[in-house]
C-alpha positions as CSV (number, residue, x, y, z in Angstrom):
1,X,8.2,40.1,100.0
2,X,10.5,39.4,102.4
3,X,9.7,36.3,102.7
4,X,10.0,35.1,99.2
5,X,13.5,33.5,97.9
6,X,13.9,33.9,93.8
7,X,15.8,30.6,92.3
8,X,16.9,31.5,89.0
9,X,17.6,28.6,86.7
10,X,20.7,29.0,84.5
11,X,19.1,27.0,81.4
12,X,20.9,23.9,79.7
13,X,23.3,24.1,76.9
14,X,20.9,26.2,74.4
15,X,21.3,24.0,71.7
16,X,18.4,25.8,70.0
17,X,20.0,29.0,70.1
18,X,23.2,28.0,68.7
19,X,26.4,29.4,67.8
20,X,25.4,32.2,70.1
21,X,25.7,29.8,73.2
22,X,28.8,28.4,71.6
23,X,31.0,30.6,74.3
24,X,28.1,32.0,76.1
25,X,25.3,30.1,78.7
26,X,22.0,31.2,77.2
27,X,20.9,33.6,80.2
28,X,24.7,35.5,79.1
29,X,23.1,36.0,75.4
30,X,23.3,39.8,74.7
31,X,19.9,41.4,74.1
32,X,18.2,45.0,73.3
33,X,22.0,46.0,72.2
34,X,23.1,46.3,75.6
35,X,21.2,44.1,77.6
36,X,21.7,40.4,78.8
37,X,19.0,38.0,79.2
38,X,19.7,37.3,82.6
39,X,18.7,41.4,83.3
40,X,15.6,40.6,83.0
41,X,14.2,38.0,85.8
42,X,17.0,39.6,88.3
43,X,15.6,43.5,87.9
44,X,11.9,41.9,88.1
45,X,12.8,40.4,90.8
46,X,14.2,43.4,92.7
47,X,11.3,45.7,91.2
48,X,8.8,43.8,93.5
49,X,11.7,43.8,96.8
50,X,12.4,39.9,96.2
51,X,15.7,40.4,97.4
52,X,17.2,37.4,98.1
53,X,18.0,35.4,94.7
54,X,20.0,32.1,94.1
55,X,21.2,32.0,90.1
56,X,21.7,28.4,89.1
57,X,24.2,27.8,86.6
58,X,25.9,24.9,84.8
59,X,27.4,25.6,81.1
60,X,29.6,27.8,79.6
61,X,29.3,30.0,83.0
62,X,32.2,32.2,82.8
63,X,30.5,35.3,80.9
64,X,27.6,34.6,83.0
65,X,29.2,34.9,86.4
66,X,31.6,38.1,85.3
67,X,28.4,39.6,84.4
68,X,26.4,39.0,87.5
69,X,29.5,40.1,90.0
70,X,29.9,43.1,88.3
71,X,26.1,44.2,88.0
72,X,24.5,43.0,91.0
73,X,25.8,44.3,94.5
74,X,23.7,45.3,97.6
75,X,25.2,47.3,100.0
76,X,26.3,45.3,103.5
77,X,23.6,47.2,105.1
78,X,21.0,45.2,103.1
79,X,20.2,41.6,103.8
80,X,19.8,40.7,100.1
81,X,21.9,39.2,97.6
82,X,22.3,37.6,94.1
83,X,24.5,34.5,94.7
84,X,25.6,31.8,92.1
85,X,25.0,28.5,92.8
86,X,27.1,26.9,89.9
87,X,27.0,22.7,89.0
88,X,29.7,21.0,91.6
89,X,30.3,17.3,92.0
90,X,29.9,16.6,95.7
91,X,30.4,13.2,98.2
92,X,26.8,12.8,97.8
93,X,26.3,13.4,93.8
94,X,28.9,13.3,91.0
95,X,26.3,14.4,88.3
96,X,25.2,17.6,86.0
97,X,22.0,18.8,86.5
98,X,19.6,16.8,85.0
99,X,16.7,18.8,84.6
100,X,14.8,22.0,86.1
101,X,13.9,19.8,89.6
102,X,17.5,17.9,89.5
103,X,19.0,21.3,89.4
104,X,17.0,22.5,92.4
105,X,17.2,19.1,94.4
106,X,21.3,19.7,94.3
107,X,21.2,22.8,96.3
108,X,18.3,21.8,98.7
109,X,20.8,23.0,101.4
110,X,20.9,26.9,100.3
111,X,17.1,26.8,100.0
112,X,16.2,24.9,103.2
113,X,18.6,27.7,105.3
114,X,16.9,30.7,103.9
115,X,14.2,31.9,106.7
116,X,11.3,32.5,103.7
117,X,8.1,30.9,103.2
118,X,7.9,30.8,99.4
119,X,10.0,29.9,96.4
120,X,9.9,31.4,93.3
121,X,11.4,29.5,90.6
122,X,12.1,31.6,86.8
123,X,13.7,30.6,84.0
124,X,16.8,33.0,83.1
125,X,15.9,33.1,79.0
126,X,12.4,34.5,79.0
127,X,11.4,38.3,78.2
128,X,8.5,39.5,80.4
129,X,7.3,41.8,83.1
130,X,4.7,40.4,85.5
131,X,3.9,41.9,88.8
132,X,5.9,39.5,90.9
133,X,3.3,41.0,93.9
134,X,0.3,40.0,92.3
135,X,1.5,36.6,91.9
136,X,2.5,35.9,95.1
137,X,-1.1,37.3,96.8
138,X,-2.7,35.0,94.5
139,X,-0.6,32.2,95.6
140,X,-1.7,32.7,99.3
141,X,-5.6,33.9,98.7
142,X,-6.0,30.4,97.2
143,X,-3.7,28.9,99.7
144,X,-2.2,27.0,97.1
145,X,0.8,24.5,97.2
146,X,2.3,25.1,93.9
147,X,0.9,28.2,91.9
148,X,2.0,28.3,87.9
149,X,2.0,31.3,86.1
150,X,0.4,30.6,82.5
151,X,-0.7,32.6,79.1
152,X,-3.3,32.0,77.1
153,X,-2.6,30.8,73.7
154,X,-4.6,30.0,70.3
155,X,-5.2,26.3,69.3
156,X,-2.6,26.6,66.6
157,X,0.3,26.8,69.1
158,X,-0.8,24.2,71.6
159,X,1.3,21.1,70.8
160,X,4.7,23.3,71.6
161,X,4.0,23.5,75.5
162,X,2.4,21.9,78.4
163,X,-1.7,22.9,78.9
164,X,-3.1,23.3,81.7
165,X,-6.7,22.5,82.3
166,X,-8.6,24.9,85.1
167,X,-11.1,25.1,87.1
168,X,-13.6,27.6,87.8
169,X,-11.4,28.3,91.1
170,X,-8.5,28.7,88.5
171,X,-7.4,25.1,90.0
172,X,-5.7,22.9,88.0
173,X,-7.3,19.8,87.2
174,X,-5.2,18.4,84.4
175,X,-2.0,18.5,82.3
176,X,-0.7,17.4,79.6
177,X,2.4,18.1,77.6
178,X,2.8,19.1,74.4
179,X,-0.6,17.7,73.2
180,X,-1.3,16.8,69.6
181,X,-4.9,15.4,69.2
182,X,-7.9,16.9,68.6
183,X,-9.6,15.1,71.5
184,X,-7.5,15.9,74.1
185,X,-6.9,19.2,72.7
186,X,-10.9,19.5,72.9
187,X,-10.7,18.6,76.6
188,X,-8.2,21.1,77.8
189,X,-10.4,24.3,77.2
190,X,-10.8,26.8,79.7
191,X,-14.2,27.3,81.3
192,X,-15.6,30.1,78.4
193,X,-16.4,32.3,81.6
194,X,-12.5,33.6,81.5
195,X,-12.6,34.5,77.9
196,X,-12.5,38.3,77.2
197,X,-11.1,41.2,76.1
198,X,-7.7,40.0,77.8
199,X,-7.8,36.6,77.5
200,X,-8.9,36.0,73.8
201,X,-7.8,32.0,73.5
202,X,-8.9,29.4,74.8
203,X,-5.9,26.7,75.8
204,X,-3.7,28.1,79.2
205,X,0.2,27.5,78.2
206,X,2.5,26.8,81.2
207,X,5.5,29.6,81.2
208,X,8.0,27.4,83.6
209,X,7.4,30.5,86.1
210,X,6.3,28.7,89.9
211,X,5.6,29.5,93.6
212,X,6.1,26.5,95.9
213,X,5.3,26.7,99.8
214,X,8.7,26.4,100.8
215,X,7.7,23.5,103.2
216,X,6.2,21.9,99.5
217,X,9.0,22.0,97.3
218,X,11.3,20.4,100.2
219,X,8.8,17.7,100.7
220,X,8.7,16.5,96.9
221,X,12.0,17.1,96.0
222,X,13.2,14.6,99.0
223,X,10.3,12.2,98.3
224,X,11.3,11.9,94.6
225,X,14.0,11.8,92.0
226,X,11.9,13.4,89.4
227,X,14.3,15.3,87.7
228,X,12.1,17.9,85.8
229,X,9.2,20.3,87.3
230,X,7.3,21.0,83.9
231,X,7.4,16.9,83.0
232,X,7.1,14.9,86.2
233,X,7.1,16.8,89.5
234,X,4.1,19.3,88.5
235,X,1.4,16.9,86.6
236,X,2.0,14.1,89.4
237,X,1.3,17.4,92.3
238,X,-1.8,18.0,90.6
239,X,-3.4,14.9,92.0
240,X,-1.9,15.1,95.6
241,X,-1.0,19.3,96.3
242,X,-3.6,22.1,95.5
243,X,-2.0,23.6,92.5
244,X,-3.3,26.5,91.2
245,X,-2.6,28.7,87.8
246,X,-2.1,32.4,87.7
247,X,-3.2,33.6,83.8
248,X,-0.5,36.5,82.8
249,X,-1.8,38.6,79.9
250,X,1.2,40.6,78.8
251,X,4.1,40.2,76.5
252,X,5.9,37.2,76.9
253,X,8.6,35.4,74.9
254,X,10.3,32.1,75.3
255,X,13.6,33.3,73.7
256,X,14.2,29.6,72.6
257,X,15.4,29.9,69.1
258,X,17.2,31.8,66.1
259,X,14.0,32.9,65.0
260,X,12.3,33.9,68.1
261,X,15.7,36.3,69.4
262,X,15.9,37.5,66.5
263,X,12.3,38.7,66.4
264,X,12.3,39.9,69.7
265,X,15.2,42.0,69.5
266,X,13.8,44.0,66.4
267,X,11.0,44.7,67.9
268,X,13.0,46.9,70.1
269,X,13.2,49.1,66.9
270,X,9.4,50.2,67.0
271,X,7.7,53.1,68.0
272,X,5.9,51.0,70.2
273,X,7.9,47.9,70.8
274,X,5.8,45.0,72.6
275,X,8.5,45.0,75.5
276,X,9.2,48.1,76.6
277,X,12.9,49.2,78.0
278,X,11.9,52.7,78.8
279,X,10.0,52.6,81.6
280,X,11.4,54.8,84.1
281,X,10.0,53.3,87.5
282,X,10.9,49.6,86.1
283,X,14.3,50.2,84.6
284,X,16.0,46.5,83.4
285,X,19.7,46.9,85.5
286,X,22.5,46.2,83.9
287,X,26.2,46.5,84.0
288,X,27.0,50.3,83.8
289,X,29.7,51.2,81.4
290,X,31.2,54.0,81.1
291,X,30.9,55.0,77.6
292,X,30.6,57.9,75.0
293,X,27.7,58.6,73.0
294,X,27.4,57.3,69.7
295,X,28.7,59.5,67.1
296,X,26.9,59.4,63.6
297,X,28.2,61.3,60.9
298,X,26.8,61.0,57.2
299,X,24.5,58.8,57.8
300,X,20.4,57.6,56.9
301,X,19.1,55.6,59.9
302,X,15.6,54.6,60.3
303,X,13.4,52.1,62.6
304,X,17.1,51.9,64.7
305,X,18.3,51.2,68.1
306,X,21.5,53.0,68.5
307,X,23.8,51.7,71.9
308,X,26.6,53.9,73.8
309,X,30.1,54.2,72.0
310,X,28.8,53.4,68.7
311,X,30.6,54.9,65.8
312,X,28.8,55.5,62.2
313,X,29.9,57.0,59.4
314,X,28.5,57.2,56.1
315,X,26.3,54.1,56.4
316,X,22.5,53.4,55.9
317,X,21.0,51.5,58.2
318,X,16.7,50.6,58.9
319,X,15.3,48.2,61.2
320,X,18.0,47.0,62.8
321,X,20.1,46.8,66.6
322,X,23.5,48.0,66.9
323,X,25.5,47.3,70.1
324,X,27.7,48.8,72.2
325,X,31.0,49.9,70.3
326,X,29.8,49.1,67.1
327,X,31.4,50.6,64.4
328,X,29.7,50.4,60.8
329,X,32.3,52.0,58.0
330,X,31.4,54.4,54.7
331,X,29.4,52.9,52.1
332,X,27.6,50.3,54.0
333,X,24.1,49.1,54.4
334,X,22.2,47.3,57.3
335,X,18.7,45.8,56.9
336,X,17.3,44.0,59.7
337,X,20.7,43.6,61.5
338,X,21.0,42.2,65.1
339,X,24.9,43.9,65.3
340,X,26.0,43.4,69.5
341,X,29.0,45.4,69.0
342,X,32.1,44.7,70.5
343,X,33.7,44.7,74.0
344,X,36.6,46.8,73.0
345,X,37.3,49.1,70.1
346,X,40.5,47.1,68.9
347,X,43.7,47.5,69.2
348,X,45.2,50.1,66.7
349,X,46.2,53.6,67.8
350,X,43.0,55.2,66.9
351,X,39.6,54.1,66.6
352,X,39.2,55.4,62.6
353,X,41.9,53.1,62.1
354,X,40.4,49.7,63.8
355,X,39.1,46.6,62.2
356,X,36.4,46.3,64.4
357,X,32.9,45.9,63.2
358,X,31.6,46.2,59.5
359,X,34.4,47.5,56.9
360,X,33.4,49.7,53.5
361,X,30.9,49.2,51.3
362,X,29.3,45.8,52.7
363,X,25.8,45.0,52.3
364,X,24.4,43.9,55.1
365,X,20.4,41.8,55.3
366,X,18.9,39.4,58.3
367,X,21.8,38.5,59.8
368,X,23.1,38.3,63.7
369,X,26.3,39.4,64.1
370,X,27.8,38.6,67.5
371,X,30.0,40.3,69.4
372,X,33.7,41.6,68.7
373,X,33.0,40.7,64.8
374,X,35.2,41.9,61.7
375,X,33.2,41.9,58.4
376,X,35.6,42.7,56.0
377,X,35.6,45.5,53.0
378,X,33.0,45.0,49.8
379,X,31.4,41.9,51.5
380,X,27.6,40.7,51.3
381,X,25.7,39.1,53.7
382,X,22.5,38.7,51.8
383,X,20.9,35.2,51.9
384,X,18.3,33.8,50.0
385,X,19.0,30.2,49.8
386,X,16.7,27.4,50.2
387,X,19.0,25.5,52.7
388,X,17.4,26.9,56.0
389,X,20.2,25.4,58.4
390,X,23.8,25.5,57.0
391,X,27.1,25.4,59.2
392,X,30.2,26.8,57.4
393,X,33.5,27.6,58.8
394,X,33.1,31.3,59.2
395,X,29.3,31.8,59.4
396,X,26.3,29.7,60.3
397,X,22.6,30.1,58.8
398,X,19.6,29.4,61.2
399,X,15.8,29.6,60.1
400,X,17.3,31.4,56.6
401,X,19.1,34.1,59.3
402,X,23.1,34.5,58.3
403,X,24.6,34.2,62.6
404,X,28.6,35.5,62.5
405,X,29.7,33.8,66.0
406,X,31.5,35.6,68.8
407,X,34.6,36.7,68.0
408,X,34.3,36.0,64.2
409,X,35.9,37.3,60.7
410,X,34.6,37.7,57.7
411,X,37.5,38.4,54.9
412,X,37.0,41.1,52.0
413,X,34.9,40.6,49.2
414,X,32.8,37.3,50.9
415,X,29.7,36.9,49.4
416,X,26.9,35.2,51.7
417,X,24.6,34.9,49.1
């Protein structure tokens, strides 16, 4: 796999996934308690000896780019490397990135001076493991130009991506994005000789996951000012490039809204969660801290994913995450809580004494709570309001979830009803 160079895209603003990209890029967005989102397509890639990786990035970049020097260091002995490639006005181009393609075009330079023959380009925001391997052996048994990783998906859930249309060859023979009528819907099947066991629907859903011949991606990012791959560069390739489609059958998850992180994250707190963080000869790297254990005193956990450093005492808490230095006080409860902790304890003498994390005798129900947080004593978080988006000062409510941004405080006796 020497031959392959990774491109990592650093996603847009995140809108979708607001307040938690309010100080954060959405590949930065803390995961699994202690995990960031960015973990995931990096230690994939180095699972399957892709080595040599270009992360592009654009917004709120700082957390992003503290994370990745501190985590990801090869030794000089080693020709591989995790490198930022961050948005920079130049003689030639004064812009932003403009899309997936734009964002690739404006460090063709980097990419045409790696000595590879293929580029693989992920998204940073996506939770998956694929065999990275695989992929790339079926990109060059078909001797494809452009091969897309896909996953089947029911009829139902169609009209929120592109579908691709295959082949029996697995060739890609049309595309459309985002269709909504029946007829075209009707037309997009996959030949019935794929279904099975594995693959139970019938529509092939693009996951923004593609292997271009080097040589390829060169030629039609110079030869056009397409500025996205899913939209423009990859439907218009089907007609001139042999473009092929690789169908993925395991867990996968766009992590593209409120709803969809917060779903994914407690899952974690299964016996068998769909994602798994425990395999030992796939571990997801991260940045090692050097913490404590948790200590728990008092306390009636269930369905819980408990982080390094965490301090509990006296507290109930079920289906829910807690973070890195979290500390929940006596006399609170946690239902379905995303809680990412805090990057420091506080700052009073002793840790009994901080402010940090949840206070006494809060209640606690579907609600994110970002990092470095302060709920305050006696306060409820409990919402069961109609209004499914609502932004207040303090607190924002996404999909009916209660989201406490980074850095946040919520005073005594609040009620978040």
């Amino acid at each position: 796999m020497k031959n392959v160079l990774a491109v990592i895209l650093g996603g847009g603003q995140g809108k979708r996934l607001y307040p938690l990209t309010k100080f954060r890029a959405k590949p930065a967005v803390p995961i699994g308690g202690k995990f960031r989102l960015i973990d995931i397509p990096i230690s994939s890639c180095i699972h399957w000896d892709i080595l040599k990786i270009y992360v592009l990035t654009q917004f709120n970049t700082e957390s992003l780019h503290r994370h990745i020097f501190n985590t990801y260091k090869f030794d000089r002995f080693s020709s591989g490397f995790v490198q930022i490639l961050a948005a920079q006005q130049t003689a030639e181009n004064i812009n932003w990135y403009q899309g997936t393609a734009d964002a690739v075009r404006k460090n063709i330079s980097y990419i045409q001076n790696q000595d590879v023959d293929y580029v693989l380009i992920l998204s940073g925001d996506q939770l998956y493991r694929m065999n990275f391997y695989e992929f790339v052996e079926f990109h060059k048994e078909k001797a494809a130009d452009i091969t897309i990783a896909s996953i089947p998906i029911a009829r139902k859930s169609v009209s929120s991506y592109g579908i691709l249309k295959i082949n029996k060859d697995q060739k890609i023979i049309d595309f459309e994005e985002k269709p909504q009528k029946k007829e075209i819907l009707d037309s997009l099947q996959m030949p019935e000789s794929f279904l099975s066991k594995k693959i139970k629907h019938p529509f092939l859903a693009s996951m923004g996951i593609y292997i271009f011949n080097k040589n390829t991606l060169m030629q039609l990012l110079k030869s056009s000012k397409s500025e996205d791959f899913g939209k423009q560069i990859i439907p218009a390739s089907i007609k001139t490039h042999n473009v092929y489609s690789y169908i993925f059958t395991g867990y996968w998850e766009d992590i593209g809204t409120i709803r969809s992180f917060f779903a994914a994250n407690l899952d974690f707190t299964n016996p068998v969660p769909r994602f798994n963080f425990y395999d030992e000869h796939n571990p997801i790297y991260t940045n090692a801290r050097f913490l404590p254990g948790s200590r728990i005193k008092d306390c009636v956990i269930n369905r819980t994913l408990i982080c390094d450093g965490s301090i509990l005492e006296g507290s109930k808490i079920s289906d829910s995450v807690i973070g890195l230095r979290a500390i929940v006080k006596e006399g609170s409860t946690l239902d379905h809580v995303v809680m990412m902790g805090a990057d420091y304890y506080g700052d009073a003498k002793t840790v009994a004494a901080s402010r940090m994390g949840i206070g006494r005798n809060c209640l606690v129900k579907n609600a994110i709570l970002d990092k470095n947080v302060r709920i305050g004593d006696n306060t409820i978080i409990d919402y069961k309001g109609k209004e499914k988006d609502v932004d207040e000062d303090i607190y924002y409510i996404r999909d009916g979830i209660v989201v406490v941004p980074k850095n946040g405080y919520i005073p005594a006796n609040t009620q978040i009803r």
